[in-house]
C-alpha positions in Angstrom: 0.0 0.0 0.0 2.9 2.6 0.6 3.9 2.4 -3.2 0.3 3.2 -3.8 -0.4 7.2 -4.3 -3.0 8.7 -2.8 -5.6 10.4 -4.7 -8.8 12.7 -4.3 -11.5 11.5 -1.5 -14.3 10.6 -2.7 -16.2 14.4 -2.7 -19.8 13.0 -3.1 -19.8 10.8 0.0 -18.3 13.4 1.7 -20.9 16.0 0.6 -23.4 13.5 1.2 -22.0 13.3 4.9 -22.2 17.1 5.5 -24.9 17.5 4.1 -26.9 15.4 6.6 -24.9 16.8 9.4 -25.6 20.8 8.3 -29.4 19.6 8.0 -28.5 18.1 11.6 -27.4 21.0 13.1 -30.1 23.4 12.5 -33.0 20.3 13.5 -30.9 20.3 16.7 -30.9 24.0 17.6 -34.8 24.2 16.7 -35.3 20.9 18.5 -33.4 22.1 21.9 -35.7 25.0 22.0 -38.0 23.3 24.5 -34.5 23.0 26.4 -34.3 26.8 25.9 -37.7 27.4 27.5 -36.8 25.0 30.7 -32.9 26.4 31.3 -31.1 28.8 29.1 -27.9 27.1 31.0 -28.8 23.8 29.8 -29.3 24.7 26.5 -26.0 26.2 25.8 -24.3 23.4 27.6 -26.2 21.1 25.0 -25.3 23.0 22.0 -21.9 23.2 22.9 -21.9 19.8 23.2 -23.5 18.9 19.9 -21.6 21.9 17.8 -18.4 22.3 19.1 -17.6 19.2 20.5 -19.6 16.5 18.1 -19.4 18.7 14.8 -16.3 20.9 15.2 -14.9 18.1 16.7 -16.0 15.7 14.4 -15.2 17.1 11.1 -11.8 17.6 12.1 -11.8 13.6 13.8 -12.7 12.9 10.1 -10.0 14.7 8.9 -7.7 12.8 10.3 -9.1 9.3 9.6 -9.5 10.1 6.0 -5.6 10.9 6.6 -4.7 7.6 8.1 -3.7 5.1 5.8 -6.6 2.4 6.2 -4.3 -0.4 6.6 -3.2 0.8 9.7 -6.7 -0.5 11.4 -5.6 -3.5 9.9 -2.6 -3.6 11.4 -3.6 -3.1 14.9 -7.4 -4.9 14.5 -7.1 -6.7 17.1 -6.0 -4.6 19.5 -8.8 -2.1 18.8 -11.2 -4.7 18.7 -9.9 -5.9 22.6 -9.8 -2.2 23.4 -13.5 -1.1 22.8 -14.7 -4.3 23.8 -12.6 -3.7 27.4 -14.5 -0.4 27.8 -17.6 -1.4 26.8 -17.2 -3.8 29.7 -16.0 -0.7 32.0 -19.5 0.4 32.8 -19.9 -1.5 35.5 -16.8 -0.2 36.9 -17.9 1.7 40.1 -17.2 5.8 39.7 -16.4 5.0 36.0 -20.0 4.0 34.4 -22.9 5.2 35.6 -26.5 4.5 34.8 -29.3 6.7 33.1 -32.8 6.0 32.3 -33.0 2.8 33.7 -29.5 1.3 32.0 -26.0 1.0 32.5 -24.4 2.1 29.2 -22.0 5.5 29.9 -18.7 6.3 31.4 -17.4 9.3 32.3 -14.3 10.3 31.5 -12.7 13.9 32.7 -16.1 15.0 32.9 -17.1 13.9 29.4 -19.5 11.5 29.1 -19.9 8.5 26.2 -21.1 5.0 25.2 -18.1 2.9 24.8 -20.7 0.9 22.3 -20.2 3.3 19.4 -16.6 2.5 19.5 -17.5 -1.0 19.9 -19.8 -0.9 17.0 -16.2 0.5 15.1 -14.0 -2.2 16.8 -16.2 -5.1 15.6 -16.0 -4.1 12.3 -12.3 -3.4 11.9 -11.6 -6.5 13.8 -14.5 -8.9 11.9 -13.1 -7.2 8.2 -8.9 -8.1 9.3 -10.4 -11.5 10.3 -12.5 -11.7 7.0 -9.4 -10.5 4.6 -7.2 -13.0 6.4 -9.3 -16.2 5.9 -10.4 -15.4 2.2 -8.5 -18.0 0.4 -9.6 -20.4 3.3 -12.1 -23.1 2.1 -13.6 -24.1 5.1 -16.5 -21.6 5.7 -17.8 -23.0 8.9 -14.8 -23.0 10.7 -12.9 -19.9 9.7 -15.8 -17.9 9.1 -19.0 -18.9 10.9 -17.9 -20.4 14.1 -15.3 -17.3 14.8 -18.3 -14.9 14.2 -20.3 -17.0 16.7 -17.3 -16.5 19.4 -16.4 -12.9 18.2 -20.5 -12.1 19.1 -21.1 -13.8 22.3 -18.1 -11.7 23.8 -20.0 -8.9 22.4 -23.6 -9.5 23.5 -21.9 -10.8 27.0 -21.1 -6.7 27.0 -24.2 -5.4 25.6 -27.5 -7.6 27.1 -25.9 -7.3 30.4 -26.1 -3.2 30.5 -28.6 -3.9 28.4 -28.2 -2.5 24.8 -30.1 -4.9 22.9 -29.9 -2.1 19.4 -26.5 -2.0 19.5 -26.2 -5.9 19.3 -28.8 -5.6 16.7 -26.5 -3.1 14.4 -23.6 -5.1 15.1 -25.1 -8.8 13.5 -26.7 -6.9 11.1 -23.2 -5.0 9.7 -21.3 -9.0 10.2 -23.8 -10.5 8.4 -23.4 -8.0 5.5 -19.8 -8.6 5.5 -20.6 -12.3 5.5 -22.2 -11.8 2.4 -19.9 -9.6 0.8 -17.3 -12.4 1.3 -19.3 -14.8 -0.4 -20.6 -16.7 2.5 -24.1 -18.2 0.8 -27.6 -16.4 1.9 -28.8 -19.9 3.5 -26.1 -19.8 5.9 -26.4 -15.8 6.5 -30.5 -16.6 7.0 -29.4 -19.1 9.3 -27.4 -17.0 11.9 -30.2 -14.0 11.2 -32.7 -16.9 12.4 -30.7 -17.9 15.2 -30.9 -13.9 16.6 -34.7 -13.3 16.1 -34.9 -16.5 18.6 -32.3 -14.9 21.1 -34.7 -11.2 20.6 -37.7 -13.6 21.3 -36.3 -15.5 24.2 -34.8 -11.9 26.1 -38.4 -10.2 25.3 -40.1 -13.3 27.7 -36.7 -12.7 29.6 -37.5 -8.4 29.9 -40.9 -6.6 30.3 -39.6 -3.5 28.5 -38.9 -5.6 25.0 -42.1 -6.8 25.1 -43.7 -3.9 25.9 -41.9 -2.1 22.9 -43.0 -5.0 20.6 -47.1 -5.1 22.0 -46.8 -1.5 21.3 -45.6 -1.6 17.3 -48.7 -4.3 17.2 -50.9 -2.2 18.9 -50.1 1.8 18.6 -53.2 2.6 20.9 -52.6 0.2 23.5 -51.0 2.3 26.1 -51.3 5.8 25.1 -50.2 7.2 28.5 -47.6 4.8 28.6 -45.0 2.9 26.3 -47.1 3.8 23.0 -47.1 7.9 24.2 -43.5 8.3 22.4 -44.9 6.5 18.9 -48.4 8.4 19.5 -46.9 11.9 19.9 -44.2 11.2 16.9 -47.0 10.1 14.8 -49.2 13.3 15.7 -45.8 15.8 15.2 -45.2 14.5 11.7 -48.8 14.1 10.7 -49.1 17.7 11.6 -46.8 18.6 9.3 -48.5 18.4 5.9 -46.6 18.3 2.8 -44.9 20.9 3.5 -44.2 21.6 7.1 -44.7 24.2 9.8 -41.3 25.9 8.8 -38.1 25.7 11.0 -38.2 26.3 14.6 -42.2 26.1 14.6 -42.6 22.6 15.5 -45.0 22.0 18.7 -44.6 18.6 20.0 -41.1 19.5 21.1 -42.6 21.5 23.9 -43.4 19.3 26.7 -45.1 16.3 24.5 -42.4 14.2 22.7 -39.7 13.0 24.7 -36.4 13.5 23.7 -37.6 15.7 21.2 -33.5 16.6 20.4 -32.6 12.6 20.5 -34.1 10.1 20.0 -37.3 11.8 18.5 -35.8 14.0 16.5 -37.0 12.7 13.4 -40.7 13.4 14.3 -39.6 17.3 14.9 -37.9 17.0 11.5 -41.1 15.7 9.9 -43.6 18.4 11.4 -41.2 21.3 10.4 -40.4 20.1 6.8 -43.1 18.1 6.1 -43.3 15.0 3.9 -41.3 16.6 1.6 -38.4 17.2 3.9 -38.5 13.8 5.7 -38.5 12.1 2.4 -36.0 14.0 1.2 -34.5 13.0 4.3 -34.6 9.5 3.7 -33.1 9.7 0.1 -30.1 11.3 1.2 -29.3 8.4 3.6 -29.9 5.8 0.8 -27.7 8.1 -1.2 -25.1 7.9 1.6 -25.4 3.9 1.4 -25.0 4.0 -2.3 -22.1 5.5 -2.7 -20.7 4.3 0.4 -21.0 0.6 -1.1 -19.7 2.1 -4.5 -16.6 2.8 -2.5 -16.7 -0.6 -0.8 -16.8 -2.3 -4.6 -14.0 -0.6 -5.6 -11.9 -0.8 -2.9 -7.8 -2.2 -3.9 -8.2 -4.7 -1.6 -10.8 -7.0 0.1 -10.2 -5.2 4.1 -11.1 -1.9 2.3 -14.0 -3.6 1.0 -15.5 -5.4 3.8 -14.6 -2.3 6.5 -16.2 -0.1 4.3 -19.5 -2.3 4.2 -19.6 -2.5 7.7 -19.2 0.8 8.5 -21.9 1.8 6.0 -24.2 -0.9 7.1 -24.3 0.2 10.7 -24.1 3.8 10.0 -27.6 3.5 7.4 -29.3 0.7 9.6 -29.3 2.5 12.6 -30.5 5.3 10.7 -33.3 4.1 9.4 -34.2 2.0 12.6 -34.3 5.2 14.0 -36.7 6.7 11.3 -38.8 3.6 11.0 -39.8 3.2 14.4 -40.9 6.9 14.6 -43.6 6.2 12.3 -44.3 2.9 13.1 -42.5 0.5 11.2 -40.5 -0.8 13.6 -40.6 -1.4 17.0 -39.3 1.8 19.2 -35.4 1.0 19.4 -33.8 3.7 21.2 -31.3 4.6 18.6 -30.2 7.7 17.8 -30.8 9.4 14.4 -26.9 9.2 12.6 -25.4 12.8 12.1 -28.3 14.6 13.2 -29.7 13.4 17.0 -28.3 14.5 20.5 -24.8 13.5 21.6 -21.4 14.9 20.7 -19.1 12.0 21.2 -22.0 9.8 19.0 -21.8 12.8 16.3 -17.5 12.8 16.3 -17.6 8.8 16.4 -20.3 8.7 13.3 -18.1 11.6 11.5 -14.6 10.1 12.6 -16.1 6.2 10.5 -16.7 8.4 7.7 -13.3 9.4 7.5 -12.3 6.1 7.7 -14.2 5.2 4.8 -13.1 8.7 3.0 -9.6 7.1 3.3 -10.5 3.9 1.6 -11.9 5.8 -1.1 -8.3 7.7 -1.6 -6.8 3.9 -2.9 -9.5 3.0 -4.6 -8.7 0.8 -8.0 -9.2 2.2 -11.4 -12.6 1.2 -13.2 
């Protein structure tokens, strides 16, 4: 790779990418406003947070991963894989993690708080891809491929049910099982392990009132509509208000004291009753623009790591997306995840920008079509 000149990033994705984050900030600042009319303190601790810290921050965190050669993740895999899956584990470190909302998923650090997850998500993939490039020539599916993604995942889920974070185990199966594919493991076998997970989500929802709760509420909207439907109810109402065309920016009114999280996790909903159809479709195409041409940079990566990192970067950054999206309006149980590049959370917005950089850098050695 060092004889290898780098060229031009690939400007589309990129514009693609800040794009969505532009569009991002200005949802967040007319979200927050309910913030605004609680604690003007608050609200400038938030934006600071989300502007300076996740987008400043971020764009120049992607600067320098589109800077680093990409084979140095491959390089040092492993150690980043052990790494993030060693502080996802921290949380239940006393005076490290702490718990919010019922689970145990942050640590603070100097006074900066995070989800070691999102690096996790990161650290799978860059692990799982070296793993993937290094048995390629290797016949024997089952045991080189399969049976090390079945180890490589319980260590993970032993981090993320226990907290719980049953999404982010979600993301990560779905991005291996798209690098599965990518490296020509057949669909039976990918169904298969897909099969065995809807099982395990079946068996923790008997295990866990709150997943079943979630998943009699995407059957039944109206079931509980003071309760675990009111966050699907009130998104439904915010975007349904919006008409084709929207209330305009800043004039949404189920971010005051109706949707919860209106700058997180709801977001979307606020999106959809200031820009109306239009703008959430619009929206919507832009992220299956970004997966496009993020798996047009995957195809024609030089080599196979730069191909299958790139698809699982792409696939976790666009799933979560639109699991986010979907279960605003009802398509999809209510997950929890936050909307990529646009909701709440500076370290999530740096982490989200800093993978695009990554993939930005893959894009500088791709091969000649």
């Amino acid at each position: 790779m060092a004889t290898v000149k780098p060229k031009q990033f690939d400007t589309y994705f990129f514009g693609i990418v800040l794009l969505i984050s532009l569009i991002g900030i200005f949802s967040f600042v007319s979200a927050s406003l309910g913030v605004l009319a609680q604690s003007e303190t608050k609200f400038y601790a938030v934006l600071f947070g989300q502007i300076v810290l996740g987008f400043v921050g971020g764009l120049a965190g992607l600067w320098f991963a589109m800077k680093i050669p990409y084979h140095f993740w491959r390089n040092n895999a492993l150690a980043i894989f052990i790494i993030t899956l060693g502080l996802t584990f921290s949380v239940f470190i006393p005076h490290l993690g702490f718990a919010h909302g019922g689970a145990r998923r942050w640590i603070s650090v100097f006074h900066v708080s995070f989800q070691p997850a999102e690096l996790l998500k990161i650290g799978f993939v860059t692990y799982f891809a070296a793993w993937l490039a290094w048995t390629s020539k290797k016949e024997q599916e089952f045991k080189y491929k399969l049976l090390p993604l079945i180890i490589m995942l319980s260590m993970v889920a032993a981090a993320l049910l226990l907290q719980p974070d049953t999404k982010s185990l979600i993301l990560i199966t779905a991005a291996a099982c798209s690098m599965l594919f990518v490296s020509g493991v057949s669909w039976k076998k990918i169904l298969g392990i897909i099969g065995i997970g809807l099982i395990g989500i079946v068996i923790l929802a008997l295990m866990r009132p709150y997943l079943m709760q979630r998943i009699k509420t995407y059957i039944n909207p109206s079931s509980d509509s003071q309760g675990s439907s009111y966050q699907l109810q009130q998104g439904l109402i915010a975007i349904g208000s919006g008409g084709i065309f929207g209330r305009g920016l800043g004039q949404s009114v189920q971010k005051f004291n109706y949707l919860p999280e209106p700058q997180g996790d709801s977001i979307y909903a606020v999106i959809g009753e200031e820009f109306g159809f239009l703008g959430s479709a619009a929206l919507v195409v832009l992220y299956v623009f970004l997966a496009i041409r993020g798996y047009k940079i995957a195809l024609q990566s030089r080599d196979m790591f730069g191909q299958y990192l790139v698809v699982g970067i792409i696939t976790i950054l666009v799933a979560q997306s639109f699991l986010n999206m979907m279960s605003l309006v009802g398509l999809f149980p209510l997950t929890g995840v936050p909307l990529v590049f646009i909701s709440q959370g500076g370290t999530s917005l740096f982490i989200a920008l800093f993978a695009a950089g990554m993939v930005l850098n893959v894009s500088r050695y791709e091969k000649k079509v």
